[in-house]
SEKEKOL-884494 format. One line per 10 residues: their letters; for each residue x, y, z of N, C-alpha, C. Coordinates in steps of 0.1 Angstrom, whole numbers, always signed. Layout:
! SEKEKOL-884494
a> X/Y/Z/X/Y/Z/X/Y/Z | ...
! end
This chain:
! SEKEKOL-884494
xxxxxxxxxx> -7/+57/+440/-3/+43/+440/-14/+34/+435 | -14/+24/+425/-20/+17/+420/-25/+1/+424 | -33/-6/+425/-31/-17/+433/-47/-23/+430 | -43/-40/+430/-55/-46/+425/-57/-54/+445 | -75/-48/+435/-80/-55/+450/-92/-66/+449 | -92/-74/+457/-104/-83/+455/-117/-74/+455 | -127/-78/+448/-143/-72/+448/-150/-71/+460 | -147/-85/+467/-153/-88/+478/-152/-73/+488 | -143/-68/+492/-139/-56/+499/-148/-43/+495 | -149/-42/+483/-157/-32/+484/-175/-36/+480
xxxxxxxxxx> -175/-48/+481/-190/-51/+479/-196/-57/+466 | -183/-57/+459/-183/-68/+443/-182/-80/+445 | -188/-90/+448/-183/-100/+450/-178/-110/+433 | -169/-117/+439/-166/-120/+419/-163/-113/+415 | -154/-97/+413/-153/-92/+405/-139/-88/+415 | -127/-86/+399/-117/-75/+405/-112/-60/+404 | -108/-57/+412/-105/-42/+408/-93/-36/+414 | -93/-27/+405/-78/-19/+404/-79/-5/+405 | -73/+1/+420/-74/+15/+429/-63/+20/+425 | -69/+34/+418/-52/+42/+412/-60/+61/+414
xxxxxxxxxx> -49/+63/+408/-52/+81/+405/-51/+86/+393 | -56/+89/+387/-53/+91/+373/-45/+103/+372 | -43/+111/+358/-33/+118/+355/-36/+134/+361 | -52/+139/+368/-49/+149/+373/-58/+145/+388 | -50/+134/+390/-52/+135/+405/-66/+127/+413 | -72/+126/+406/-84/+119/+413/-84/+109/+413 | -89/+103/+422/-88/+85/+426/-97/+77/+417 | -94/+67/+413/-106/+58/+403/-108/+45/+411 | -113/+38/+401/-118/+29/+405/-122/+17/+394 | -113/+10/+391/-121/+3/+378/-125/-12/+383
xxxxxxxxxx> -133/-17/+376/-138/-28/+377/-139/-39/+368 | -133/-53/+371/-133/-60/+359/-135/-73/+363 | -137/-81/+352/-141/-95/+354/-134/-108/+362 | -117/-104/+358/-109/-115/+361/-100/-105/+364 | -87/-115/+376/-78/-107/+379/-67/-104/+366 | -66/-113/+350/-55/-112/+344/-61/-98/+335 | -77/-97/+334/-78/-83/+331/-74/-70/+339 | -73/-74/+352/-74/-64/+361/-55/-60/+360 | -45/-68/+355/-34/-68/+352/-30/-59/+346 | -42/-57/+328/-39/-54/+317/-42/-41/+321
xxxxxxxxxx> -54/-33/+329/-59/-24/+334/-44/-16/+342 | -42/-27/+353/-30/-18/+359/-21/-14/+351 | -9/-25/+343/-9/-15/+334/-4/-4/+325 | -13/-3/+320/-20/+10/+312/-19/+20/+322 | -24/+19/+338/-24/+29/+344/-14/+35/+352 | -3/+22/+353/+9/+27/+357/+15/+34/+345 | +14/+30/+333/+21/+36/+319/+17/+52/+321 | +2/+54/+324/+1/+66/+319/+8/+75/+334 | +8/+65/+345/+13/+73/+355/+28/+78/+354 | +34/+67/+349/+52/+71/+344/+53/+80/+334
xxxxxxxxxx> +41/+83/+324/+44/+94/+312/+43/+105/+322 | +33/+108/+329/+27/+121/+344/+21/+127/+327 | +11/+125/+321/+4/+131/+311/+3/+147/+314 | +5/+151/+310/-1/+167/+309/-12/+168/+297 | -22/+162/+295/-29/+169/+284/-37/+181/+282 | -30/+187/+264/-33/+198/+264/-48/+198/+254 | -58/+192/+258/-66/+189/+256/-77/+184/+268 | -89/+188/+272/-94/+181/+283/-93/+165/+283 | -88/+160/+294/-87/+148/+298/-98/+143/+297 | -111/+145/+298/-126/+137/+299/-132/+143/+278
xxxxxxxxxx> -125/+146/+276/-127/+146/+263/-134/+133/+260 | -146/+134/+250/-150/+123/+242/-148/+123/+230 | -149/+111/+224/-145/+103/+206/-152/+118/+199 | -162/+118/+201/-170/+131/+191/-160/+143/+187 | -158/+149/+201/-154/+158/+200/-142/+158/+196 | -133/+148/+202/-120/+154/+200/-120/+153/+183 | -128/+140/+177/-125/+136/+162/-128/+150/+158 | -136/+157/+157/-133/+175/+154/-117/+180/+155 | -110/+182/+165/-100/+185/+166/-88/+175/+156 | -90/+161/+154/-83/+158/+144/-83/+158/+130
xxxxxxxxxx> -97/+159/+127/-98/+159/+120/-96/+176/+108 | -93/+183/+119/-87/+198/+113/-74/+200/+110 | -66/+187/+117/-51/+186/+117/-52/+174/+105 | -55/+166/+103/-54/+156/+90/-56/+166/+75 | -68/+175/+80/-68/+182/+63/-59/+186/+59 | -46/+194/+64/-35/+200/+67/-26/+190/+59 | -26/+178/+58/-12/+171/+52/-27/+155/+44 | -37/+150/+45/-41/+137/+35/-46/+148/+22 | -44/+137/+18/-51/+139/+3/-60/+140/+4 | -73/+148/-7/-88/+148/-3/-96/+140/-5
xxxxxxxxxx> -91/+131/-13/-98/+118/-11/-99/+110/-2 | -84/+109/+5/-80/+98/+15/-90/+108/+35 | -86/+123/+33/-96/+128/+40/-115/+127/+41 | -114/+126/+27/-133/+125/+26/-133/+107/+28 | -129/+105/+27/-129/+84/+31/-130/+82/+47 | -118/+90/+50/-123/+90/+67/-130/+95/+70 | -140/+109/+68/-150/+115/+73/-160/+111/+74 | -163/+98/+57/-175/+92/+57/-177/+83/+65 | -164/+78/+67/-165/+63/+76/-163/+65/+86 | -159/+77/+95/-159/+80/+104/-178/+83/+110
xxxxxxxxxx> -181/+86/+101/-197/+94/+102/-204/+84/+106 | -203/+72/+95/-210/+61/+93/-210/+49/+103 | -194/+50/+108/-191/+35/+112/-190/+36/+125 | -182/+48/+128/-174/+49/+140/-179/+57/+148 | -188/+67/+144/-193/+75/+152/-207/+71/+161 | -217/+64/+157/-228/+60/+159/-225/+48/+173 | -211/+45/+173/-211/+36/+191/-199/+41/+198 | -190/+56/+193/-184/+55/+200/-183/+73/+201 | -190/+77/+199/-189/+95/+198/-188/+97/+210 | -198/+94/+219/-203/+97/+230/-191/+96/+240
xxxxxxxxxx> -185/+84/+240/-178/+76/+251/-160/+89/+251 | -157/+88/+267/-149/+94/+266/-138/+87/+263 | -121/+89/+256/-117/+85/+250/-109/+78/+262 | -110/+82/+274/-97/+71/+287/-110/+68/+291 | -118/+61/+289/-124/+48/+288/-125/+41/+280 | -122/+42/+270/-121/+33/+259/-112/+21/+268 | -118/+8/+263/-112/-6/+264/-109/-13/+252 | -96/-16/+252/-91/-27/+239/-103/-40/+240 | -109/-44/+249/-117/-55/+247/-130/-51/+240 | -136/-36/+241/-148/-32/+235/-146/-27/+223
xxxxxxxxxx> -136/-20/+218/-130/-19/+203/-130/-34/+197 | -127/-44/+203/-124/-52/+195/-139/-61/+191 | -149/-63/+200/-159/-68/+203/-167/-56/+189 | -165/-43/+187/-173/-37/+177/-160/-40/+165 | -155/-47/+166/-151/-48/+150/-153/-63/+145 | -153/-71/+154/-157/-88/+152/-173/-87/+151 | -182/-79/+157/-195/-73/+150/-194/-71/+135 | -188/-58/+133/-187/-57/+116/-188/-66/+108 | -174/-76/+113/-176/-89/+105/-185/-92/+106 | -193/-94/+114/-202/-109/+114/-216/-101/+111
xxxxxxxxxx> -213/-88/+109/-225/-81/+100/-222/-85/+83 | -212/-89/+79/-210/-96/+66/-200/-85/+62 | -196/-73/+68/-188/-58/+62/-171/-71/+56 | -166/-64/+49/-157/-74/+43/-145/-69/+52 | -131/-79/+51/-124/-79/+54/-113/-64/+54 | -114/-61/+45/-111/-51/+37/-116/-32/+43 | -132/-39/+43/-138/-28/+51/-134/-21/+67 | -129/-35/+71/-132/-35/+87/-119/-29/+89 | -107/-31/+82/-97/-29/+80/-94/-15/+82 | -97/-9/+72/-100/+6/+72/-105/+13/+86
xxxxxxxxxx> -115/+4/+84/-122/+14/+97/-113/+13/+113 | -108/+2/+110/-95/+2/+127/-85/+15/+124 | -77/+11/+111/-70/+20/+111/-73/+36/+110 | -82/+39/+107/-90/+53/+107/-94/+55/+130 | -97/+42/+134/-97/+52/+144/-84/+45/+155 | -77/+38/+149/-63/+31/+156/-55/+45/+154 | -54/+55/+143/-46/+70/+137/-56/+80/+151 | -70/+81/+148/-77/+90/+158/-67/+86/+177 | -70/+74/+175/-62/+74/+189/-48/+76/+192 | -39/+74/+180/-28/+74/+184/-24/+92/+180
xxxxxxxxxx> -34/+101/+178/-31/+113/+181/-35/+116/+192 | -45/+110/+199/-50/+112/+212/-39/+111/+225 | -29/+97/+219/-16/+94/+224/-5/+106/+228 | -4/+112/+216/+5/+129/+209/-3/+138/+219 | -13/+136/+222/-23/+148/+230/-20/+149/+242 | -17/+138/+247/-17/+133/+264/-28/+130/+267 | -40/+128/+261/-53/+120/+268/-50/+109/+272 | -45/+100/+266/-45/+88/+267/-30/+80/+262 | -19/+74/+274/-7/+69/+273/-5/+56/+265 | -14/+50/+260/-15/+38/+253/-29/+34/+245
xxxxxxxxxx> -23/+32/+229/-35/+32/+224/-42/+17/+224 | -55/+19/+224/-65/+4/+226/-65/-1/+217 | -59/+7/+203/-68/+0/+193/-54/-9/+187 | -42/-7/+193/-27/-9/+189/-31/-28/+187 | -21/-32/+175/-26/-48/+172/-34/-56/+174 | -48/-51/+170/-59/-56/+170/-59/-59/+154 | -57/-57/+148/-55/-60/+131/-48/-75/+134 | -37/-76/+143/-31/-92/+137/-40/-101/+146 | -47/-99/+159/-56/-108/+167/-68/-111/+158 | -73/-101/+147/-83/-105/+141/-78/-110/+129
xxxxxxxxxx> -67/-112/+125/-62/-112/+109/-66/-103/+99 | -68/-92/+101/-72/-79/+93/-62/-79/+83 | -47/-85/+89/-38/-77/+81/-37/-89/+68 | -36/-84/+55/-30/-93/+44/-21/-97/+41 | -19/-112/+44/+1/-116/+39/-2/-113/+28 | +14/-114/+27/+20/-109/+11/+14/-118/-2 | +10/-129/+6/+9/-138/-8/-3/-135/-12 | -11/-134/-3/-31/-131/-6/-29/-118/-14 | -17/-110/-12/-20/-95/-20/-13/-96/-31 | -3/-103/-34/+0/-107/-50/-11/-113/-57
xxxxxxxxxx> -19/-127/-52/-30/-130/-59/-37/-120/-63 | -41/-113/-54/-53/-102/-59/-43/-91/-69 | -34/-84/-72/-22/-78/-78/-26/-87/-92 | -23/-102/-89/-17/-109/-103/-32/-108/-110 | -42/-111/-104/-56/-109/-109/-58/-97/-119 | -51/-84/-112/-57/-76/-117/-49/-69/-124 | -37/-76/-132/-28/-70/-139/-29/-79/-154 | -30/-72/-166/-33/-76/-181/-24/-85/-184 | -20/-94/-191/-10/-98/-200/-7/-91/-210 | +5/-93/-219/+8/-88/-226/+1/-89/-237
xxxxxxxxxx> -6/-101/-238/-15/-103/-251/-28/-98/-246 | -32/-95/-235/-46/-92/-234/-44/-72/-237 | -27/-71/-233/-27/-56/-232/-28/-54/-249 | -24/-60/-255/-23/-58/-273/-34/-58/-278 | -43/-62/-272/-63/-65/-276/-63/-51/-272 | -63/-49/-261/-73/-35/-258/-65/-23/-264 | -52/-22/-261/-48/-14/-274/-53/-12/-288 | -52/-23/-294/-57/-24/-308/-67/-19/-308 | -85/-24/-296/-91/-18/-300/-96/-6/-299 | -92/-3/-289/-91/+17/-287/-83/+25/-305
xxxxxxxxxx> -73/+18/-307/-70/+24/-318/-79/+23/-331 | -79/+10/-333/-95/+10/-346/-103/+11/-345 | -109/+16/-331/-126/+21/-330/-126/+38/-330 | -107/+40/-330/-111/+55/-326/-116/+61/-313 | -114/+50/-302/-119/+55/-294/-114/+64/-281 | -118/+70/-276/-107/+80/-261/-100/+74/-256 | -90/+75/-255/-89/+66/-243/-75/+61/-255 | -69/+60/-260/-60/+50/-266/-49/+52/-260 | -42/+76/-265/-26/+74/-257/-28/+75/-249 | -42/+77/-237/-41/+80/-225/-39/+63/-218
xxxxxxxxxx> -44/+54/-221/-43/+41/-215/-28/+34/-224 | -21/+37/-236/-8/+33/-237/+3/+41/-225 | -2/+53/-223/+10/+62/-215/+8/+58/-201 | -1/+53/-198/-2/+50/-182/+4/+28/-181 | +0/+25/-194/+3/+8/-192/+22/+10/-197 | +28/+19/-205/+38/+19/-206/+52/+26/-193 | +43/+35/-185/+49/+45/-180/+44/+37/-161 | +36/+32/-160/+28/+30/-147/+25/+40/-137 | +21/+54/-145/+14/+62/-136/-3/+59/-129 | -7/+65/-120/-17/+61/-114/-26/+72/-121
xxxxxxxxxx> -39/+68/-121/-49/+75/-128/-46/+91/-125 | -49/+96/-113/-46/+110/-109/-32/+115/-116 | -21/+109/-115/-10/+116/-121/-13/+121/-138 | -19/+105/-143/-17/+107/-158/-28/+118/-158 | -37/+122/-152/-49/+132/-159/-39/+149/-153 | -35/+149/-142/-25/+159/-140/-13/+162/-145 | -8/+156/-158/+0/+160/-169/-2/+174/-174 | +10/+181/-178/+11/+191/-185/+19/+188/-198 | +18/+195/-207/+26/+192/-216/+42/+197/-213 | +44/+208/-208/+57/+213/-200/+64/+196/-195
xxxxxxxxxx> +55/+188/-186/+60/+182/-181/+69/+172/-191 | +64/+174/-206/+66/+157/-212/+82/+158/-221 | +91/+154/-222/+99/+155/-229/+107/+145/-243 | +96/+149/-250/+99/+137/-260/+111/+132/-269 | +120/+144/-268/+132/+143/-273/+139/+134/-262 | +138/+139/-254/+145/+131/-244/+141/+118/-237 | +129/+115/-242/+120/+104/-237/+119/+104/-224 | +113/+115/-216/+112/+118/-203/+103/+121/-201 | +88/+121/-190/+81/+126/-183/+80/+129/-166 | +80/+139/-164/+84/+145/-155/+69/+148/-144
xxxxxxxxxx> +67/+139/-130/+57/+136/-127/+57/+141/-116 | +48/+152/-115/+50/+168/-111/+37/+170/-102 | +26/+161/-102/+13/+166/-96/+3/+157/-102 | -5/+158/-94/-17/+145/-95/-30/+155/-94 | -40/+148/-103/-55/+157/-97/-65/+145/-96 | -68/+147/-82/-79/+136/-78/-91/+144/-70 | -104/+134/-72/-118/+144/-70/-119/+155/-76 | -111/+156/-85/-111/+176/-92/-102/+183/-84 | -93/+178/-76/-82/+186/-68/-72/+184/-73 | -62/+199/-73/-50/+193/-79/-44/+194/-68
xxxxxxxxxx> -34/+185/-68/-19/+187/-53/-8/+174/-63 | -1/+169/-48/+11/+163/-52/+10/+147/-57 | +19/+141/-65/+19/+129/-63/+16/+122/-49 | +10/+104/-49/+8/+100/-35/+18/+103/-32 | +31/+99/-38/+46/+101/-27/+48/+111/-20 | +41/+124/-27/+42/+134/-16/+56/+144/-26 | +61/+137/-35/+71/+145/-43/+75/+142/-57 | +76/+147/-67/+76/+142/-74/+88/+131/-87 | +84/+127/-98/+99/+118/-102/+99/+120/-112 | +107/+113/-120/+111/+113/-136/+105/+101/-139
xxxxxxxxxx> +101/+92/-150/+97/+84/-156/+104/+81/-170 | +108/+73/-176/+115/+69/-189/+99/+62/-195 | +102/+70/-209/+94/+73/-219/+98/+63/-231 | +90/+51/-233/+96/+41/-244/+91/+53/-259 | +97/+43/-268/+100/+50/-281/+86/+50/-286 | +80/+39/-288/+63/+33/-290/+54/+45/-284 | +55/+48/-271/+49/+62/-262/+49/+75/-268 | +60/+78/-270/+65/+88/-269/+63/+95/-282 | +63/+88/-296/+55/+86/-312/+39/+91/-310 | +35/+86/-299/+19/+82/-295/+16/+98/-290
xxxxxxxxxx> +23/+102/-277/+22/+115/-276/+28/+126/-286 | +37/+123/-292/+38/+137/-309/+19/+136/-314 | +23/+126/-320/+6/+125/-327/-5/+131/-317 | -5/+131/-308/-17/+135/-295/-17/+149/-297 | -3/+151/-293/-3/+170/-294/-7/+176/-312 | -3/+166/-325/-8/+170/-334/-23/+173/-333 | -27/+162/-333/-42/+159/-330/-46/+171/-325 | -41/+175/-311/-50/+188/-300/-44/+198/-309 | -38/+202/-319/-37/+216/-324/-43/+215/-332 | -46/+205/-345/-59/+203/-350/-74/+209/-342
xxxxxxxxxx> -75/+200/-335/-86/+202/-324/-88/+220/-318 | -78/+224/-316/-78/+234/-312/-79/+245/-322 | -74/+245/-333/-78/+257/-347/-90/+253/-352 | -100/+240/-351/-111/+239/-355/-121/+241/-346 | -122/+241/-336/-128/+247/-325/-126/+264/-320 | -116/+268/-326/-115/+286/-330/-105/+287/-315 | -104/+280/-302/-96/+282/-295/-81/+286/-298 | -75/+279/-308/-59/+286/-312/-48/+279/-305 | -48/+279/-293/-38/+276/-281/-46/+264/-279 | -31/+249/-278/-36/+239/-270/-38/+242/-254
xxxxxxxxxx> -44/+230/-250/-47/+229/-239/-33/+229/-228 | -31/+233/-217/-20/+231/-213/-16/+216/-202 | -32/+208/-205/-29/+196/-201/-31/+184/-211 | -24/+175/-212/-25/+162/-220/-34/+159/-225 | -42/+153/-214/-53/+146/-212/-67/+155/-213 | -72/+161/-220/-82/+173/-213/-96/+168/-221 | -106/+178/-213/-122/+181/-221/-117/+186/-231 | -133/+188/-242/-133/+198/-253/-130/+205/-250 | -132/+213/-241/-136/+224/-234/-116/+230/-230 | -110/+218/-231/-97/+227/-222/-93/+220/-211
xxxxxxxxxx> -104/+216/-204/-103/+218/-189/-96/+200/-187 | -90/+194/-174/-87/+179/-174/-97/+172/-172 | -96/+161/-178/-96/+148/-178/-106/+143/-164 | -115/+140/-164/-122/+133/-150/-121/+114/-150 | -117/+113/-137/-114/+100/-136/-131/+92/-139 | -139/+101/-136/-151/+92/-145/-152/+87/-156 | -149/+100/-162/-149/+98/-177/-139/+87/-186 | -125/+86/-180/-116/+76/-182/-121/+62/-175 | -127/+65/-166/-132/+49/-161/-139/+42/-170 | -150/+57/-179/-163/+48/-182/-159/+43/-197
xxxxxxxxxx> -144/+47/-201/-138/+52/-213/-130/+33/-216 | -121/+32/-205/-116/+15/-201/-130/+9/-198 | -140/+9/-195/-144/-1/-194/-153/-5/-212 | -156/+8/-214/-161/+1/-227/-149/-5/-234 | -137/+2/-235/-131/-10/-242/-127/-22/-240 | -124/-24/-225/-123/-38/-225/-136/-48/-231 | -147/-42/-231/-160/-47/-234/-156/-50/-249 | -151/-43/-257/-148/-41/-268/-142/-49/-276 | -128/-55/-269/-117/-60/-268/-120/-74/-261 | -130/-80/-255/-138/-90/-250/-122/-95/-241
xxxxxxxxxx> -125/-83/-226/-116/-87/-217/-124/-85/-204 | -119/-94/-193/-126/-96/-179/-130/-83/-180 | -146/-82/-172/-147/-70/-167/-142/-67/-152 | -137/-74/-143/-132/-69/-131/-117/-61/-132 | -111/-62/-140/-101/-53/-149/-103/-43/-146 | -96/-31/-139/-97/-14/-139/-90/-9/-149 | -92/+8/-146/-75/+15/-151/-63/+10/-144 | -66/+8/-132/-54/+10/-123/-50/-5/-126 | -52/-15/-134/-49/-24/-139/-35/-24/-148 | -36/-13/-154/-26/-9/-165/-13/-5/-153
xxxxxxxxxx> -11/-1/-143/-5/+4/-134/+4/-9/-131 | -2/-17/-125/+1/-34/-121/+2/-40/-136 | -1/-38/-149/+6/-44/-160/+22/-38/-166 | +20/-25/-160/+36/-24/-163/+44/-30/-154 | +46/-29/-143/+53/-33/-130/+58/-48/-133 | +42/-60/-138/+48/-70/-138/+56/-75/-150 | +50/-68/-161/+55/-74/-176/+71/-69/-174 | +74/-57/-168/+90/-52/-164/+94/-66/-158 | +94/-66/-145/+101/-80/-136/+98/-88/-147 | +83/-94/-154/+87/-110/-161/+98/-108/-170
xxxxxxxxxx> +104/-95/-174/+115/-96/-186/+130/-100/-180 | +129/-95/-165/+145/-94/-157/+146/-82/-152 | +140/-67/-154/+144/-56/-146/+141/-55/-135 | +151/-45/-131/+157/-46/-119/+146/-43/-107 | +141/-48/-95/+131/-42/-88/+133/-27/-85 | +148/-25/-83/+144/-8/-79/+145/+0/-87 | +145/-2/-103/+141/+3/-113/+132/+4/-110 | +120/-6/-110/+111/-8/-113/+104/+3/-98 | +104/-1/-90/+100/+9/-77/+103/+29/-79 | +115/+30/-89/+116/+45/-93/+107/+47/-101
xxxxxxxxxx> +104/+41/-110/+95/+44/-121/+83/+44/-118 | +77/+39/-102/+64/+32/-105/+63/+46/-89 | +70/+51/-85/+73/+60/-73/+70/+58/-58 | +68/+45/-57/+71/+40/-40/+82/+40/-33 | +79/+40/-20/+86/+45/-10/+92/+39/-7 | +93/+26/-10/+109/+14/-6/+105/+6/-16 | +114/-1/-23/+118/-11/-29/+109/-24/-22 | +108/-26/-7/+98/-36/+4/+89/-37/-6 | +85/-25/-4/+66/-18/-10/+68/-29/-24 | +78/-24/-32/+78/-30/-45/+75/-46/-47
xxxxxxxxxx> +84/-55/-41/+89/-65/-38/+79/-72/-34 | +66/-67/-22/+58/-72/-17/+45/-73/-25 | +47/-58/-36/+31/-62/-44/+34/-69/-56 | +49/-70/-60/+49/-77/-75/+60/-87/-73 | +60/-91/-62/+74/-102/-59/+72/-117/-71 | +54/-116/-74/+51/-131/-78/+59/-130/-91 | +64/-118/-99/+66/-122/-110/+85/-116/-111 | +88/-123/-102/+104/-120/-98/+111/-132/-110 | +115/-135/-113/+128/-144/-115/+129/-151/-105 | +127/-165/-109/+135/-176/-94/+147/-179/-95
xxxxxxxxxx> +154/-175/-109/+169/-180/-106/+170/-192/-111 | +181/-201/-110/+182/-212/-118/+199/-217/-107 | +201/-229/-111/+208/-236/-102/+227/-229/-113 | +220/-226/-123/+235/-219/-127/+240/-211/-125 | +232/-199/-120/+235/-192/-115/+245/-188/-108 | +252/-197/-96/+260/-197/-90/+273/-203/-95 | +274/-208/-107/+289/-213/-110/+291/-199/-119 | +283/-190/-122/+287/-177/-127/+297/-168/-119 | +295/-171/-106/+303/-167/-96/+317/-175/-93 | +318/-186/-103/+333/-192/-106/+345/-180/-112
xxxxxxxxxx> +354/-182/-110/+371/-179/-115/+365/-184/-131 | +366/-174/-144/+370/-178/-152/+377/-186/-160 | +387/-180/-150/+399/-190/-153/+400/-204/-154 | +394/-211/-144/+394/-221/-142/+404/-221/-124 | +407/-216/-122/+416/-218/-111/+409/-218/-99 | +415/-224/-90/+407/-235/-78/+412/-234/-66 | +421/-221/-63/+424/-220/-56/+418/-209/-45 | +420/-214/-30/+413/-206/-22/+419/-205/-7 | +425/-192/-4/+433/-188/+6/+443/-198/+6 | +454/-196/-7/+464/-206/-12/+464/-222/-15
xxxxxxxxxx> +450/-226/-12/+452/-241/-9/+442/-246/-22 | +444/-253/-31/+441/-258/-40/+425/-264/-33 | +417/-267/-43/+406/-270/-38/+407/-288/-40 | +401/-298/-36/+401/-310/-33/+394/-313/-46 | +396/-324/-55/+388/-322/-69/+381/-337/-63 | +366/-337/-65/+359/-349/-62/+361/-358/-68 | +362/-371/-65/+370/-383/-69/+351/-389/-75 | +355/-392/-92/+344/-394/-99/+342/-409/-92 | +333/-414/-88/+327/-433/-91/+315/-431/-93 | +315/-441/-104/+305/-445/-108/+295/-456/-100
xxxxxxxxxx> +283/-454/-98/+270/-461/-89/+268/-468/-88 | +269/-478/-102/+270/-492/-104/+283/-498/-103 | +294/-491/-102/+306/-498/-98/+306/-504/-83 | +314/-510/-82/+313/-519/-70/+336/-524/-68 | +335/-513/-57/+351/-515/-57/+353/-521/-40 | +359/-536/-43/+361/-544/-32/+367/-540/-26 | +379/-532/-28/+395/-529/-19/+395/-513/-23 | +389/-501/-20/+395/-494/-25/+409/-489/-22 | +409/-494/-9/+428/-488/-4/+436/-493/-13 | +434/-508/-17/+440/-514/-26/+448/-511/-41
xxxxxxx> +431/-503/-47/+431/-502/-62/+433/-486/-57 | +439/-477/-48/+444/-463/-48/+458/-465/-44 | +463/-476/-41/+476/-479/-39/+480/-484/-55 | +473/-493/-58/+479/-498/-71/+480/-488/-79 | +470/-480/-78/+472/-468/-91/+481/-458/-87 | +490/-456/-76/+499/-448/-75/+511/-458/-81 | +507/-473/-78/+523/-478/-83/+523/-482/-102
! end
């Protein structure tokens, strides 16, 4: 049985506390400032008392250790990048105040107290963000484990404002997506300088693949008769695996593109009989050598051209990603077109990063939705036709002059 008691009783004076048993039986004792914390305390400890926790993991488990055990189950299903991000920042950020501490003592008020630190160490919004959700996921497997019936770290993102409205993330989206005319500069100049980088940055600004996919191309995949590319695998850090989606899609291949890649594959068989190799490469995008394409090398490949092409340098590759998406919507296509092609997971997702370049519609719209015909009729009953006056008229009697005009 759980139960808040005054301090005074056990020799705390000013302080309250809450007498319970935890989940294998021993009596606690916690102690806190105010009785409405002492509330939040109970609880949590009635929650974990109604789950009756069985963890199959030691219950006095600490952050260190168990982050071992998760972190053997994350490699299993994240990407290697999205895994080496958390390792680092786990190493860096999270480990150094909270390895030690066992994880059912953790307090939502001391999680939150080391992330309003971060900030005000100057770490960016962005940063801090990351780092909650990296161990807000640690805990809520700890949840899955039975250590702990409720996680601490659960909506502390909207108390701090971590999270981004939608509008702050279109700004930054609209920022970082080319125009059409800025996209015809850097085109151009990758083509008259001769430089790397030309079909690989038209097939990714035409197509809106993400840097990993486009360098994970096979030629098997591409179908130029049919104007199709078939988006089968991604290689990121030098790893190959799946698209982010986790599966892969089809993509529609414009006519402009698809001209761009014949010439590419001429080119690489050229390339390939003059270098005594014989056989092209069996990826698109590749080294001399054969082998694919490094996202370094393509980075360092866009930035000289924009340099080139005298365009922002805050501009990426993954610019070209966000230039197809929006130049589609500014023409009128359809958002879940545009979400198949681009391979997110809901149409939401779509809506929310490129909503700013929707169509607002127009006030005619809706008489499109009129009868043709002209007919005015609605569940049999003629519609009431508005009786025209003019604003500057001035009618003394109207009962009068609607009687006179019937006689």
């Amino acid at each position: 049985m759980a139960k808040i008691i005054k301090g005074e009783s056990r020799g705390r004076p000013g302080r309250w506390l809450v007498d319970y048993y935890d989940a294998a039986g021993k009596r606690r004792l916690a102690t806190t400032q105010t009785r409405d914390e002492a509330k939040i305390v109970l609880e949590r400890v009635l929650g974990e008392a109604r789950q009756q926790l069985r963890p199959v993991v030691d219950p006095n488990i600490t952050v260190g250790s168990y982050s071992e055990r998760w972190f053997s189950q994350v490699e299993v299903t994240a990407k290697p990048g999205t895994l080496e991000s958390y390792k680092q920042n786990y190493r860096l950020h999270i480990a150094p105040t909270f390895s030690a501490h066992k994880i059912r003592s953790l307090h939502r008020a001391q999680i939150r107290q080391w992330l309003v630190e971060r900030l005000q160490a100057q770490a960016s919004r962005g940063t801090v963000k990351l780092l909650l959700a990296i161990f807000r996921t640690l805990l809520s497997a700890a949840v899955m484990d039975g250590v702990i019936a409720v996680n601490p770290a659960a909506g502390l993102g909207r108390q701090l404002k971590l999270v981004q409205n939608v509008k702050a993330h279109q700004d930054k989206v609209e920022a970082k997506a080319l125009s059409r005319e800025q996209l015809s500069k850097l085109l151009d100049w990758c083509e008259t300088a001769s430089a790397v980088g030309y079909t690989l940055f038209l097939v990714m600004a035409r197509t809106g693949l993400r840097i990993s996919e486009a360098i994970g191309l096979e030629w098997k995949d591409i179908d130029i008769a049919g104007r199709e590319i078939r988006v089968a695998r991604a290689i990121s850090h030098g790893r190959l695996g799946t698209p982010k989606s986790g599966h892969g899609r089809l993509v529609d291949l414009s006519d402009q593109t698809a001209e761009a890649l014949q010439r590419h594959l001429i080119e690489q068989k050229k390339a390939a009989l003059v270098s005594g190799r014989g056989a092209v490469s069996q990826w698109v995008f590749s080294t001399e050598d054969g082998r694919p394409a490094t996202e370094d090398r393509i980075r360092r490949a866009f930035a000289r051209a924009l340099a080139g092409a005298g365009l922002p340098g805050h501009l990426t590759v993954h610019s070209l990603r966000h230039t197809f998406a929006s130049l589609l919507l500014q023409q009128g296509e359809s958002p879940a077109y545009v979400q198949r092609q681009l391979g997110h997971a809901s149409i939401q997702l779509t809506v929310d990063t490129y909503g700013r370049w929707l169509p607002a519609g127009n006030k005619a719209a809706v008489n499109r939705l009129d009868d043709q015909g002209g007919s005015r009729m609605v569940t049999g009953r003629p519609l009431r036709r508005p009786i025209p006056v003019e604003v500057s008229e001035t009618i003394e009697n109207p009962c009068a002059a609607s009687y006179n005009g019937r006689a």
